[in-house]
C-alpha positions in Angstrom: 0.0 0.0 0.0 2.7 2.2 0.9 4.5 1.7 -2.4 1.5 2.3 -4.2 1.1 5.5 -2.6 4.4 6.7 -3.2 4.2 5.8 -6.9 0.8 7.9 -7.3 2.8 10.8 -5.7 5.4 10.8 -7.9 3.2 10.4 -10.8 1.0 13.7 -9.7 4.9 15.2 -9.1 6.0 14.8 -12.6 2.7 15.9 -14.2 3.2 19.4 -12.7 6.3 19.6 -13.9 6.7 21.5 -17.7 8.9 20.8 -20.3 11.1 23.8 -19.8 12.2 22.1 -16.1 14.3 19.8 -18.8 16.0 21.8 -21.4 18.7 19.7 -21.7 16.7 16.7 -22.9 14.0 19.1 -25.4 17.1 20.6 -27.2 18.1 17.0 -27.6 14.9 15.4 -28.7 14.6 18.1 -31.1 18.5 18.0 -32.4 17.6 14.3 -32.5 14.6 13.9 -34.5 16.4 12.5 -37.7 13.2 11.2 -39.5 11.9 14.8 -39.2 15.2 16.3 -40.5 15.6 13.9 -43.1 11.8 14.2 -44.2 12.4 17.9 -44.7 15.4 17.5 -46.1 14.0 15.7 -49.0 11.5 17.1 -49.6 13.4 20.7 -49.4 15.5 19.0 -51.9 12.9 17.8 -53.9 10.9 20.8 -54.3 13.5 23.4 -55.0 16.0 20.5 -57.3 13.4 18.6 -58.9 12.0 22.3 -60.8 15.7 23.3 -61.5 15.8 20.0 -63.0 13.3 19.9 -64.7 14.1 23.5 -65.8 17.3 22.3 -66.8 16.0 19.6 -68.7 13.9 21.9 -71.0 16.5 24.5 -71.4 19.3 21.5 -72.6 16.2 20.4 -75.2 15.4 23.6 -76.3 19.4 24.0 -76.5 19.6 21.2 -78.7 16.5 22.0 -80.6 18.4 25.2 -81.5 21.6 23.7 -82.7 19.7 21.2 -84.6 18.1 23.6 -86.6 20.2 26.0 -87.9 22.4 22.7 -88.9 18.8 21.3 -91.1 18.8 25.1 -92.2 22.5 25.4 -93.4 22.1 21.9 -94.9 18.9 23.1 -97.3 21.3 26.1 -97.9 24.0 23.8 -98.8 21.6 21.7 -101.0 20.5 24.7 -102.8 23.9 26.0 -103.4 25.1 22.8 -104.8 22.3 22.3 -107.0 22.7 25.8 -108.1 27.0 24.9 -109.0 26.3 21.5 -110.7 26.7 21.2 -114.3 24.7 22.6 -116.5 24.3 19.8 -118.6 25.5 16.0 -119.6 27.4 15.3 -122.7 24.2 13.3 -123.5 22.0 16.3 -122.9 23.7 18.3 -125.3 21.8 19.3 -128.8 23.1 16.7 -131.8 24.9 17.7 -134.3 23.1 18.9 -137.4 22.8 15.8 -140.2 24.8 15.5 -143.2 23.4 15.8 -146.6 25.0 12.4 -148.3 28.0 12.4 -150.3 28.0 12.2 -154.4 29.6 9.4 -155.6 30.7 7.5 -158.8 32.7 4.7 -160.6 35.0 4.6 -163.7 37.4 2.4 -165.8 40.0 4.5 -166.3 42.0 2.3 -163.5 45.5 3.0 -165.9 45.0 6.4 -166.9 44.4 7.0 -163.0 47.1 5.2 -162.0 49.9 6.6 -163.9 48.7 10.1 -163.7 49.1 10.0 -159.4 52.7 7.9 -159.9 54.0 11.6 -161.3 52.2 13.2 -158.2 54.0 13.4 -154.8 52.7 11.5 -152.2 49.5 10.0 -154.2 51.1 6.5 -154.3 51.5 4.8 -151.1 51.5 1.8 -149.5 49.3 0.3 -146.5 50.8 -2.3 -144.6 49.4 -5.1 -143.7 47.0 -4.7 -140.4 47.3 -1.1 -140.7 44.6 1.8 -141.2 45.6 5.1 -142.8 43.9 8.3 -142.1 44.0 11.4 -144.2 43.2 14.7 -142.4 41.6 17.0 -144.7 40.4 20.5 -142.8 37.6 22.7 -144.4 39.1 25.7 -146.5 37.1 28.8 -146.8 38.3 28.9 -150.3 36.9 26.0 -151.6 33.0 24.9 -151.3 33.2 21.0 -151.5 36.2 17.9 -151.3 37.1 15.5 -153.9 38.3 12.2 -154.0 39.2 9.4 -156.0 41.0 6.0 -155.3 42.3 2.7 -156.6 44.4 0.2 -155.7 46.9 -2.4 -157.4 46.1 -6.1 -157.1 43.4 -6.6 -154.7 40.7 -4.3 -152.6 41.0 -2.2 -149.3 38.6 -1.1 -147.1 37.2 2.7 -147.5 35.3 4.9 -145.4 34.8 9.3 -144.4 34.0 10.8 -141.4 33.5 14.1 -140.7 34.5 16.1 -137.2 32.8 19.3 -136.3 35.6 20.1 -133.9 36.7 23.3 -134.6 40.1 23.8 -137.5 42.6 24.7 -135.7 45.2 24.0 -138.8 44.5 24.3 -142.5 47.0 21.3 -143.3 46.1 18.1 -144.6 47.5 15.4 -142.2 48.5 11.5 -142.7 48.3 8.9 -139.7 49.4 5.8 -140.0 48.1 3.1 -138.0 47.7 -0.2 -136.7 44.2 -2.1 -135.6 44.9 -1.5 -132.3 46.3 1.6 -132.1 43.4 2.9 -134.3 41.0 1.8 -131.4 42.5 3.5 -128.8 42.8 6.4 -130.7 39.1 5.9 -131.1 38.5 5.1 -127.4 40.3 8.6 -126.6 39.3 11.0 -128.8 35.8 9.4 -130.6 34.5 8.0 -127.3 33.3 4.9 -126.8 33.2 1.9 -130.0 32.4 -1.8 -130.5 34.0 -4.1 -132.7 33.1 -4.0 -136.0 34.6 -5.4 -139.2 35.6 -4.1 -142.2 33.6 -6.8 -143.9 30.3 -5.6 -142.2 31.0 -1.7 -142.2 32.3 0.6 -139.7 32.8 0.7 -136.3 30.0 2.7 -134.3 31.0 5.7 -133.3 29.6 7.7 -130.0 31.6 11.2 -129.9 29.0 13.7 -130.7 31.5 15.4 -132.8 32.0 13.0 -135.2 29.7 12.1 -137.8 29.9 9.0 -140.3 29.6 9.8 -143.5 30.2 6.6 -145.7 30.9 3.3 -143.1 34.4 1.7 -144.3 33.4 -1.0 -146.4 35.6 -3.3 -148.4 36.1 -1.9 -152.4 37.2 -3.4 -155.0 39.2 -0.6 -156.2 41.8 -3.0 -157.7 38.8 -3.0 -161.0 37.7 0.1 -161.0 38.3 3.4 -159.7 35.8 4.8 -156.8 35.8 8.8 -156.7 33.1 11.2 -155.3 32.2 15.0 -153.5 30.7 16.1 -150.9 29.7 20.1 -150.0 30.9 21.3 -147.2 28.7 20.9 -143.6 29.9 23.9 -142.0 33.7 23.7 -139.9 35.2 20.8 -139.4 37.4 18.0 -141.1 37.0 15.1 -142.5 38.8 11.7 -141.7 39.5 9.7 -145.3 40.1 6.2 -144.0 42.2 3.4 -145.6 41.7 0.1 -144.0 43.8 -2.5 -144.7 43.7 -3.9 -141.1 41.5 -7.0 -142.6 44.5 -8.3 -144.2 46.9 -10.6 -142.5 49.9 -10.8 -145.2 49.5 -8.6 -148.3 50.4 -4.8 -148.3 48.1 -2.6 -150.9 49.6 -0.4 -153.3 47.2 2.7 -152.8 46.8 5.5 -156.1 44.4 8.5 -154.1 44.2 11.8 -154.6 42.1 14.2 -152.3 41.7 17.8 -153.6 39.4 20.7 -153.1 36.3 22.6 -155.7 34.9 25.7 -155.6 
């Protein structure tokens, strides 16, 4: 009973008692409320990072928006300004040159009257080798208002055949090349464009420079029975390419009689 009593005493004590008769402890609960600190920790943290974040976050998109888009814009400018410094047009776009009206030409007998009239002329007899082509250069003159021709040969045929270039004269002088099959081609390849294969037997070879224009496809003549001559009025500038083609032939040489001369 005794200890009963006591303990009710003390109890009624400690009730009258306030919280400012214990400073020490209150300043140390308080210090020590860790779940409370932390609580507004976070969410101090959270309310004033998490908008600077997210702030942060739209600024860097907007940022990268806006180097994005001047990069799209310089890129259009770019596309413009290459399209606007690319060629103006392919080789294949180019306008064709005009047609050719076609040549006049003609046949005779007269194969020894020919023939020993050129022998007296310099340079009208000549041989072609075997496997080689020869190529007369023969520039337009203002003088004159048309080319002439005539041909024949000792023995057996040789292949004939004209082109004409458009490439501007640069010289007035007529011009012999001399060459072989193959050395023909590449000529062709480098300064006629791209050919195929033909044979002399069939006609020319096709020819893909827009320059250069065919004006009788080498064929094979027999100009060893008759003599082949003919004209032709001149296109416009240019030259034309008198071809000898003996390239068929695998062991005989041809005696060539020609003359080519120009008519007003």
């Amino acid at each position: 009973m005794e200890s009963l009593e006591d303990t009710s005493k003390l109890q009624s004590r400690l009730s009258s008692l306030s919280f400012s008769s214990f400073p020490g402890i209150t300043s140390k609960h308080c210090d020590s409320a860790p779940s409370d600190r932390l609580q507004n920790t976070d969410l101090s943290t959270n309310s004033s990072q998490s908008p600077q974040l997210s702030n942060m976050d739209a600024s860097e998109q907007r940022q990268e928006a806006n180097d994005e888009a001047p990069a799209e814009h310089a890129s259009g400018d770019q596309g413009e300004k290459n399209n606007a410094e690319s060629p103006p047009l392919s080789a294949e776009m180019k306008a064709e040159t005009p047609p050719l009206e076609p040549p006049s030409t003609w046949t005779h007998a007269a194969l020894k009257e020919l023939k020993a009239k050129l022998r007296a002329e310099k340079d009208s007899m000549v041989t072609v080798y075997r496997g080689d082509i020869m190529t007369v250069h023969v520039p337009i003159v203002p003088e004159a208002k048309k080319v002439c021709w005539e041909f024949a040969t000792d023995g057996y045929d040789i292949g004939f055949g004209i082109y004409f270039d458009w490439t501007p004269v640069t010289s007035r002088a007529i011009t012999v090349h001399i060459s072989e099959s193959s050395d023909d081609e590449d000529e062709e390849e480098e300064l006629e464009g791209p050919v195929t294969n033909g044979d002399v037997e069939k006609g020319s070879k096709a020819q893909n420079n827009s320059n250069l224009v065919e004006l009788i496809p080498v064929y094979r003549q027999d100009s060893h029975l008759t003599v082949f001559g003919g004209s032709h009025d001149f296109p416009g500038e240019g030259t034309y390419l008198f071809k000898f083609d003996n390239s068929y032939s695998l062991w005989r040489n041809k005696t060539l009689y020609y003359r080519v001369y120009y008519s007003a």
